[in-house]
C-alpha positions as CSV (number, residue, x, y, z in Angstrom):
1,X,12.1,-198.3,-197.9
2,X,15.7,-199.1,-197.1
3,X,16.9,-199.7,-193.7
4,X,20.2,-198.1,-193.0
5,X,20.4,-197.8,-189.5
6,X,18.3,-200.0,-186.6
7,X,18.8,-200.5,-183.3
8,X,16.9,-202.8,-181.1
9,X,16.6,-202.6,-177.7
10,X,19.8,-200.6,-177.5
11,X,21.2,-199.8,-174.1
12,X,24.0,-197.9,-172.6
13,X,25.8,-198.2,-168.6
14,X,28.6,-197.1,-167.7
15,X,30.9,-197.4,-164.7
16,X,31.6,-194.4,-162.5
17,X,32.9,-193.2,-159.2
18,X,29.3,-193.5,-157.6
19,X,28.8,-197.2,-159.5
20,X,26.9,-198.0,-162.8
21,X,25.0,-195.4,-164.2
22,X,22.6,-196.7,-166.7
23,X,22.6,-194.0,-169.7
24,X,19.9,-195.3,-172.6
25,X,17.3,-198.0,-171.6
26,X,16.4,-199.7,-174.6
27,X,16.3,-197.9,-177.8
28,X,14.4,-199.6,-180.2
29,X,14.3,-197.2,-183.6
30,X,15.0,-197.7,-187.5
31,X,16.1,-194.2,-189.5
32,X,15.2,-194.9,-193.8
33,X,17.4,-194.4,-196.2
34,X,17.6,-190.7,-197.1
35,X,15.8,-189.3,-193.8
36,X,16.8,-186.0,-191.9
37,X,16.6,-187.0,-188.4
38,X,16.4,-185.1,-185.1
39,X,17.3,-186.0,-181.6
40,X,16.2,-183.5,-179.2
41,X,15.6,-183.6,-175.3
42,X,16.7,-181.9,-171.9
43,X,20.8,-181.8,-170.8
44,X,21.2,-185.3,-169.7
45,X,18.3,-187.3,-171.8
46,X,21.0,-189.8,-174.1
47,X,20.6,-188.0,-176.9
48,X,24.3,-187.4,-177.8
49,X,25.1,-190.9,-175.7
50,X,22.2,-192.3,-178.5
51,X,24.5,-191.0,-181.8
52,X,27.3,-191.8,-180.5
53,X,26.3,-195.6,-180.4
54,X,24.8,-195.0,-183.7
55,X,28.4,-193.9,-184.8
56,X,30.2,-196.9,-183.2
57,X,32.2,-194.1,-181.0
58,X,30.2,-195.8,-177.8
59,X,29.8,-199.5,-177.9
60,X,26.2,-200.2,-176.3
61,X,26.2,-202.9,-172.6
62,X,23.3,-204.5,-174.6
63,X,21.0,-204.9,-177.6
64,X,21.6,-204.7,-181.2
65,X,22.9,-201.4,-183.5
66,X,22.8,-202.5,-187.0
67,X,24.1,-199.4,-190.1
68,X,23.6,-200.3,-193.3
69,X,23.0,-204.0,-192.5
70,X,26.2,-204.7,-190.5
71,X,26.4,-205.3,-186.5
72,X,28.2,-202.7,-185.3
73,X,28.4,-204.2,-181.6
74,X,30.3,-207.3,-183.1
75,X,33.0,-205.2,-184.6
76,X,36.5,-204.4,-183.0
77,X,37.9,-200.8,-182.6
78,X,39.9,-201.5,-185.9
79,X,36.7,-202.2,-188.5
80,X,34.9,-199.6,-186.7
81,X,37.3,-197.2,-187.7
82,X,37.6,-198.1,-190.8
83,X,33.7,-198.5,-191.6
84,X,33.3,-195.1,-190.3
85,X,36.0,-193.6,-192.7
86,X,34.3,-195.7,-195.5
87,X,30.4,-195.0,-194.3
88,X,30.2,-192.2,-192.0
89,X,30.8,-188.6,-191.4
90,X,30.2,-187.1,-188.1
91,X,30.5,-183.2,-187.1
92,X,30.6,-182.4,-183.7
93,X,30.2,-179.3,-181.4
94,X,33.7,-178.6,-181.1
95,X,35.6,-178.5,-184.6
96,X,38.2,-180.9,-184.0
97,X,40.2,-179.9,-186.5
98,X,44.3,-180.5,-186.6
99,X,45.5,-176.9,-185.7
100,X,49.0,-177.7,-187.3
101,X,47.0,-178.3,-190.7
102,X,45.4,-176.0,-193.2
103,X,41.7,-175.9,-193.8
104,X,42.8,-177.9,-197.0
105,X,44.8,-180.4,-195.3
106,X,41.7,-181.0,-192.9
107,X,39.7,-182.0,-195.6
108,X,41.9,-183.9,-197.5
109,X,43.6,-185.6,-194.5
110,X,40.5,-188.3,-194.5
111,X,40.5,-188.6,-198.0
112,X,44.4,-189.3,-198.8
113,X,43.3,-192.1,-195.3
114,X,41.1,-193.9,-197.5
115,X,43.2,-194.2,-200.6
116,X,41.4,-191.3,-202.4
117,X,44.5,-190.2,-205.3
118,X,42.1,-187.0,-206.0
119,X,42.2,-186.0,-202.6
120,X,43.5,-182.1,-202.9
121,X,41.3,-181.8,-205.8
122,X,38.0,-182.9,-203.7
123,X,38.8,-181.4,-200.3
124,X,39.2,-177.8,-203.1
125,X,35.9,-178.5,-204.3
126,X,34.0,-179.4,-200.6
127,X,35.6,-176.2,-199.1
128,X,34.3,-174.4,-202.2
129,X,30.9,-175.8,-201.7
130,X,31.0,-173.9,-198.1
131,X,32.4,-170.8,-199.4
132,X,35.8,-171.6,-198.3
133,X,37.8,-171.7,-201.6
134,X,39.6,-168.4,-200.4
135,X,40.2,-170.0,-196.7
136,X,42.3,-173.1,-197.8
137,X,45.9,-172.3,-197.0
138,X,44.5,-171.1,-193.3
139,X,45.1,-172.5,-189.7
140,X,42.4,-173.2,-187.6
141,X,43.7,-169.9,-185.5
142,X,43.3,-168.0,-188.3
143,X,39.8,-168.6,-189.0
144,X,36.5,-167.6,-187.4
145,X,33.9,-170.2,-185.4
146,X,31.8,-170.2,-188.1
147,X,34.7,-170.4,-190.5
148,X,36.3,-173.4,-188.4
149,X,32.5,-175.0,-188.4
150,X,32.5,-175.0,-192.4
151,X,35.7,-176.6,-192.6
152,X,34.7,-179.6,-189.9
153,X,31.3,-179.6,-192.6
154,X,33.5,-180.4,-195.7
155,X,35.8,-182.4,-194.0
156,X,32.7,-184.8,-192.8
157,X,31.1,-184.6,-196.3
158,X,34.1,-185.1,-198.6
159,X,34.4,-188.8,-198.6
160,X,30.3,-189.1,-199.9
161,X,29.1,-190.7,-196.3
162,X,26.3,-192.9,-196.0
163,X,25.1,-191.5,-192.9
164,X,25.9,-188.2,-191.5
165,X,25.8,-187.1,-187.8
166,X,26.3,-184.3,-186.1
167,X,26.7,-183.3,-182.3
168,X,24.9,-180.0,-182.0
169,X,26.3,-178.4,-184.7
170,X,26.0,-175.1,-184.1
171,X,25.9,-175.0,-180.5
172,X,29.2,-173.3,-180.5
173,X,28.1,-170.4,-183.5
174,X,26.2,-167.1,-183.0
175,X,22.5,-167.1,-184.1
176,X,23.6,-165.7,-187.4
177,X,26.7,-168.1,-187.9
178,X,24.3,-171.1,-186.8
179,X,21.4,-170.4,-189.5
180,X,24.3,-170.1,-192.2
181,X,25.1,-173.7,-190.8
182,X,22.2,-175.2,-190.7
183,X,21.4,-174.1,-194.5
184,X,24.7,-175.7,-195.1
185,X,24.3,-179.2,-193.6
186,X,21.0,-180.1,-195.2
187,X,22.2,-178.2,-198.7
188,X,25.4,-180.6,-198.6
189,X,23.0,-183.5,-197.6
190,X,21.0,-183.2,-200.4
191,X,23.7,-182.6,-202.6
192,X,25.3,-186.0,-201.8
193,X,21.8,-187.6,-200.8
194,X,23.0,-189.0,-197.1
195,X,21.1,-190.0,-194.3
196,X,21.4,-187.4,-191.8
197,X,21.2,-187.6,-187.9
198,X,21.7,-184.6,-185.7
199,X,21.5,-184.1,-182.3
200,X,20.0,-180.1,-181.4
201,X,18.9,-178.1,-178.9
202,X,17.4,-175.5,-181.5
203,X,14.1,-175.8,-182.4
204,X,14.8,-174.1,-186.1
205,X,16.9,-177.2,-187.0
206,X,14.7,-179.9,-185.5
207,X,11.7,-178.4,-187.4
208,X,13.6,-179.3,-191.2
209,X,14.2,-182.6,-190.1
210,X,11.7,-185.4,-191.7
211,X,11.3,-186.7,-188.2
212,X,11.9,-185.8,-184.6
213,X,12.6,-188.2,-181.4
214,X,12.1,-186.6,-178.0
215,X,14.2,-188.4,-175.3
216,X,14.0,-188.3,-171.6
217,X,15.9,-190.1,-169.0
218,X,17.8,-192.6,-171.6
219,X,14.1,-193.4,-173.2
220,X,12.3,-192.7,-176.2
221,X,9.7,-190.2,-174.9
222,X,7.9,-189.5,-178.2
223,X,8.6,-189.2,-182.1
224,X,6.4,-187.0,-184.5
225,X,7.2,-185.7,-187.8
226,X,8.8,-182.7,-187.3
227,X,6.6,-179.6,-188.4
């Protein structure tokens, strides 16, 4: 089974007004090739702190983060970026999508980044694989939550990621907007077979992953296969 992600003895601090706050203790976890994994715990556990050192966003005070066989922690700001663009899609709870571009230019904004010539073509045919099609010459404004959510989905898919993560994705979305994304996510992950991380707070999503990780207090507190 292939290795695409490992950390080993990961850990987080950072500096505040009140001193060093000491965020993850240690994380020592590998996720396979082609696994759906959850991260779930209490407001305040790491989880989202534990992605995001997983996605290069947060660099980790110590330890080892290794994704698909390169050290992340040695790495400027510069190769991060651009082994995120190459590797990685991420999808957080807000959109974060460029209001002065169309849903379109969203999704193809990434794309054209990387050199992709086809880059209208395949943003057309990732915002057709979320039902968008009809949505593409829209603004963010003019476009629902749920709407707004499919487009950050396309956009995070279209250049074929590795690894995808996502930052409670549908923490923002209605219970009936939320299930349509969460059919979405893991129907585009199997479609373009990635490795898929999410951080949740909803027991519906952590129960399709492959596996779960409970953490408490910056520490691993238990992992079971999810049910």
């Amino acid at each position: 089974m292939t290795t695409v992600l490992s950390l080993k003895d990961a850990r987080l601090a950072l500096d505040g007004n009140a001193g060093r706050i000491e965020i993850l203790h240690g994380i020592s976890l590998d996720v396979a090739k082609g696994e759906t994994l959850g991260l779930v715990g209490p407001s305040g556990s790491g989880k989202s702190s534990l992605l995001m050192l997983m996605g290069g966003l947060e660099l980790a005070t110590g330890g080892q983060i290794s994704a698909l066989g390169q050290d992340l922690s040695a790495m400027n700001e510069d190769a991060l970026a651009r082994f995120r663009r190459d590797h990685m899609g991420v999808v957080f709870q807000s959109f974060h999508l460029v209001p002065t571009m169309t849903a379109l230019e969203n999704v193809a904004t990434p794309l054209e980044l990387a050199g992709d010539r086809d880059a209208f073509d395949r943003a057309m045919e990732e915002l057709d694989a979320v039902g968008l099609a009809h949505r593409a010459d829209h603004f963010p404004r003019q476009m629902s939550g749920g709407e707004q959510q499919r487009v950050a989905l396309a956009r995070a898919v279209a250049p074929r990621p590795d690894i995808l993560l996502a930052d409670e994705p549908t923490g923002n979305l209605d219970q009936t907007n939320g299930e349509a994304i969460i059919d979405l996510l893991f129907s585009l992950r199997d479609r373009h077979g990635a490795t898929l991380v999410m951080v949740t707070h909803s027991h519906r999503l952590a129960n399709r992953c492959d596996r779960v990780i409970r953490l408490r207090d910056g520490r691993i507190d238990q992992q079971e296969a999810a049910a």
